[in-house]
C-alpha positions as CSV (number, residue, x, y, z in Angstrom):
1,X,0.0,0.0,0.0
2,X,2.8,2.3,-0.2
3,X,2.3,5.6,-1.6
4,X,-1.3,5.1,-2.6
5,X,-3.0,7.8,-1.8
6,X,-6.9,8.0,0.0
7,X,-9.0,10.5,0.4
8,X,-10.9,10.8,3.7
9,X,-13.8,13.3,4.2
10,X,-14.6,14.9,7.2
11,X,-11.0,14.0,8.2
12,X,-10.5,17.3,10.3
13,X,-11.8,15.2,13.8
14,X,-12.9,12.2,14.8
15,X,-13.0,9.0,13.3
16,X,-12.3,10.8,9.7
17,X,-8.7,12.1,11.7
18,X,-8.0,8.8,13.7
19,X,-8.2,7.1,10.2
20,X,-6.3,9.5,8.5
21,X,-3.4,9.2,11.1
22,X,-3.4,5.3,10.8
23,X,-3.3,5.3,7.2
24,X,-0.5,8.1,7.0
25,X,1.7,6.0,9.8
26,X,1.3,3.1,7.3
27,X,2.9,4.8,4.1
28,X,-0.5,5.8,2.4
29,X,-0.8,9.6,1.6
30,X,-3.8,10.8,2.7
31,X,-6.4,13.9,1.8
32,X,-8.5,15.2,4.5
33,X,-11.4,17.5,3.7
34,X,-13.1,19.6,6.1
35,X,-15.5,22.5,6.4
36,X,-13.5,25.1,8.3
37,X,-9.8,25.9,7.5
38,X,-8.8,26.0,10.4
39,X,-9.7,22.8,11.6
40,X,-8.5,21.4,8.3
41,X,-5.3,22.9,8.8
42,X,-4.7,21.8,12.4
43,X,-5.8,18.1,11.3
44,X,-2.8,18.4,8.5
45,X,-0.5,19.8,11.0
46,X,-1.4,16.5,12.9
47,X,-0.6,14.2,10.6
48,X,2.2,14.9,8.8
49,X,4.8,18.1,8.3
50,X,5.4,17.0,4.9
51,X,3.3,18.3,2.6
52,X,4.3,15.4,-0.3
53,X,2.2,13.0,2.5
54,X,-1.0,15.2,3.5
55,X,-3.3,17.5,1.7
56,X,-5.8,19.5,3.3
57,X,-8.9,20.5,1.6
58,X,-12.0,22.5,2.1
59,X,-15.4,20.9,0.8
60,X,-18.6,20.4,2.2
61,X,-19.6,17.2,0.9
62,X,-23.3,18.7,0.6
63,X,-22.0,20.4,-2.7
64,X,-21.4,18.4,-5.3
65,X,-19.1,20.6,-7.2
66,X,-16.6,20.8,-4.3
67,X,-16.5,17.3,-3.9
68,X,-15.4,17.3,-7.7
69,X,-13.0,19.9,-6.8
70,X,-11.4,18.0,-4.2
71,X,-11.2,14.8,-6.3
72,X,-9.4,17.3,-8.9
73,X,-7.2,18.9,-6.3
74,X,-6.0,15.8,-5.2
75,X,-5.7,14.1,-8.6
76,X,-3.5,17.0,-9.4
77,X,-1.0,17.0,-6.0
78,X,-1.0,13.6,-5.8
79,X,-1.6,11.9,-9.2
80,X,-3.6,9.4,-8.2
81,X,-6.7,8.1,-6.1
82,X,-6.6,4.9,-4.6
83,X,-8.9,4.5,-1.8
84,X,-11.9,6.8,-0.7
85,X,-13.7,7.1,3.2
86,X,-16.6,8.8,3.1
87,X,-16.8,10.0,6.8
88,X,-18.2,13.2,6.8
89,X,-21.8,13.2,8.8
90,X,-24.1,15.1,11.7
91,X,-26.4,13.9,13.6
92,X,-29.2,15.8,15.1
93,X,-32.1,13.8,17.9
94,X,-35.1,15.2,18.8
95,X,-38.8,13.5,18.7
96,X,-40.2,13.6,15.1
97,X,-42.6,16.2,16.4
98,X,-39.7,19.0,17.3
99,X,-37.2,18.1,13.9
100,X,-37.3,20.7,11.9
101,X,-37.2,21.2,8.4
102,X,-33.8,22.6,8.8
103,X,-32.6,19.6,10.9
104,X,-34.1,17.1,8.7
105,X,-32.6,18.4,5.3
106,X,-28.9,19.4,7.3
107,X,-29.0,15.2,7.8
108,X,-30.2,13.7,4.8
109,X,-28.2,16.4,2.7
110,X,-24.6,15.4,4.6
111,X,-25.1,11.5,5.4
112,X,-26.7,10.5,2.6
113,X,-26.5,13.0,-0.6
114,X,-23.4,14.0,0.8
115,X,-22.4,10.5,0.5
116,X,-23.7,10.0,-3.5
117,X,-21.8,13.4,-3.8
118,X,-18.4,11.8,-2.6
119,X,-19.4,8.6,-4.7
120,X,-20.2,10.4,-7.9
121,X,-16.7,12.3,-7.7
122,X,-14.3,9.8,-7.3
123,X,-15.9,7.0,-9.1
124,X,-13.9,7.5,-12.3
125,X,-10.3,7.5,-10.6
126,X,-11.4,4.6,-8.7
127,X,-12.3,2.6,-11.9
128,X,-8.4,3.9,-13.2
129,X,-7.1,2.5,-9.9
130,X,-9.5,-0.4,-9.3
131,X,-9.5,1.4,-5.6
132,X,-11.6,1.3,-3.1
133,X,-14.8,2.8,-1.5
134,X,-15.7,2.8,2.2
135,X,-18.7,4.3,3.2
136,X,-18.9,5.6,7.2
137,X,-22.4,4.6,8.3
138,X,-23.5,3.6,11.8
139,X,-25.3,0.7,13.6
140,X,-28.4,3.4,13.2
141,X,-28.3,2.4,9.9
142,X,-30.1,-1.0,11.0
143,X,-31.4,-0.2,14.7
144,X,-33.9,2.8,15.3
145,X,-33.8,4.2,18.3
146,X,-36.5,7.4,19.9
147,X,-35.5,10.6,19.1
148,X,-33.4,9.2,16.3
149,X,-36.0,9.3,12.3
150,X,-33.8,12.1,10.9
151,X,-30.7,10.2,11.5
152,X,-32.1,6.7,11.3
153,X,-33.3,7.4,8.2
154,X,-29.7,8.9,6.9
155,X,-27.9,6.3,8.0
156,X,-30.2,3.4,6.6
157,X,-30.4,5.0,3.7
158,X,-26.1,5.4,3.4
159,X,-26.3,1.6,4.3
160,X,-28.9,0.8,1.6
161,X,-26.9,3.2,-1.0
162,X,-23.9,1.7,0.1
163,X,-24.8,-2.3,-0.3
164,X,-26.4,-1.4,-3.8
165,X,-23.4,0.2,-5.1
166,X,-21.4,-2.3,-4.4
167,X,-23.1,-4.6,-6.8
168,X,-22.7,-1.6,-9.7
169,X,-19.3,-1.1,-9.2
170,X,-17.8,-4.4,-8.4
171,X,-17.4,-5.3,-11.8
172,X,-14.7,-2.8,-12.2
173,X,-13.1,-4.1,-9.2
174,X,-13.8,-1.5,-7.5
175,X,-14.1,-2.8,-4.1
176,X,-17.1,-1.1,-2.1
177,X,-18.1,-1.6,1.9
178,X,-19.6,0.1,5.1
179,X,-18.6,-0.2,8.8
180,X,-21.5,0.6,11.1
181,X,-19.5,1.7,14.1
182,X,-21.6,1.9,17.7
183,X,-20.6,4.4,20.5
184,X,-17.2,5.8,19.0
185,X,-15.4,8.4,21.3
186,X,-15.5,11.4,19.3
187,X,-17.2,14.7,19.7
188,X,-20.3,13.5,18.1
189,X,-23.5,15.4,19.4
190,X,-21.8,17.3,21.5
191,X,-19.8,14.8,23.4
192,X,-17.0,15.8,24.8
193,X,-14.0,12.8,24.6
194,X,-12.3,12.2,27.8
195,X,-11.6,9.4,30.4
196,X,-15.1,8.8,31.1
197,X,-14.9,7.5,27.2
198,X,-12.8,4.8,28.0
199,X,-14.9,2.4,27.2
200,X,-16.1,3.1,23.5
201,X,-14.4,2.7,20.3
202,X,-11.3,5.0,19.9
203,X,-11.0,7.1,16.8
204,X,-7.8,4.9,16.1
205,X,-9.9,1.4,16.4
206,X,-11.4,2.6,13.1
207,X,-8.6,3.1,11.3
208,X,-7.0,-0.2,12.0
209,X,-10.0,-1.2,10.6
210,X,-9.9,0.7,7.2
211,X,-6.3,-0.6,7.0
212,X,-6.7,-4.0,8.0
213,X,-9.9,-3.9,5.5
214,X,-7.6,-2.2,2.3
215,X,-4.8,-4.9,2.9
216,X,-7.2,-7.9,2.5
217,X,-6.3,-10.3,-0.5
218,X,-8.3,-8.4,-4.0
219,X,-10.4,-11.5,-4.6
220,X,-12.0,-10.9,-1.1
221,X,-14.9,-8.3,0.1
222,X,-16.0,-7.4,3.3
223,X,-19.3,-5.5,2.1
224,X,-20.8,-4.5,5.1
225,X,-19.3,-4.8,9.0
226,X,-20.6,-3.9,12.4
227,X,-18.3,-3.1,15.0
228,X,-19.1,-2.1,19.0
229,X,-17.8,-1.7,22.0
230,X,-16.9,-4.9,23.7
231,X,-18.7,-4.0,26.8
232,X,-21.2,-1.3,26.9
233,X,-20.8,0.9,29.8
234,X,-22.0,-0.1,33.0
């Protein structure tokens, strides 16, 4: 995997950053994308001092033509685009009857449009580099939960776009999956990671995944994995 080159949105923080970091460590240069500069920056800063290894970029995944700028800024520093993340997503919980209009459309526009956007982008350098495509999801993507339609319905939907382009694009050999992470530590909803965290998947646990899933042998496909905490907290 040395000197491919992925792409990760919403790589400024989070599980987008702890997989950027893995990846980087592992010889892959990586492109994070971000809303605000300054967190973008910071996140590059993080990684790597070496520009030749990191890009940072500005997009909001909700507009498609950014997303095809990003593809294209990265196609033109790196020369290539090997594997994609598609990270980038919000959630907001409140009972059906109090969502608004603005909350619902915020979701479905970054998890799941969002999402096609990313998709829609990169798909032609992945068919050049028979890469690969990992979509972010969630376990909400298959469990509802109260207080949870906007999002549930975002993340089934990523799950359901997710699974069905697989079966489009694997005739390229483009590989395409989703991990449906539980309680991640991250500042999610407001969370606010410390100690007390300890007991839910780190930021870092993800990107081993991601790795462990882009080194597996080309004739093999994990399409969709769940992953949890071991124990939930007590």
């Amino acid at each position: 995997m040395k000197d491919k080159v992925a792409y990760i949105t919403g790589g400024s923080k989070g599980i987008g950053l702890g997989i950027a970091k893995i990846l980087a460590e592992n010889g892959i240069r990586v492109a994070i994308s971000g809303r605000g500069k300054e967190d973008v920056d910071q996140a590059v800063k993080s990684i790597s001092s070496d520009a030749s290894k990191v890009l940072g970029i500005v997009s909001n995944v909700k507009n498609f033509e950014e997303e095809e700028k990003a593809v294209a800024d990265i196609k033109k520093h790196f020369g290539q685009l090997d594997y994609v993340v598609a990270n980038a997503g919000l959630g907001v919980f409140k009972p059906v009857d109090e969502l608004s209009l603005e909350d619902w459309s915020s979701m479905i526009d970054t998890n799941l449009t969002g999402l096609f956007h990313t998709m829609k982008a990169s798909v032609a350098e992945l068919k050049k580099s028979e890469g690969y495509f990992i979509s972010i999801s969630s376990l909400a993507g298959t469990n509802f939960f109260e207080n949870g339609t906007g999002y549930n319905a975002s993340k089934f939907g990523a799950v359901g776009f997710t699974q069905a382009a697989m079966l489009d694009l694997r005739k390229y050999n483009i590989k395409v999956s989703t991990i449906m992470p539980g309680s991640v530590s991250t500042h999610f909803a407001g969370n606010e990671p410390s100690g007390k965290d300890a007991w839910k998947i780190q930021p870092e646990d993800i990107g081993n995944l991601v790795l462990d899933m882009f080194k597996m042998n080309p004739r093999t496909l994990p399409s969709k994995i769940e992953i949890r905490p071991l124990k939930p907290k007590g």
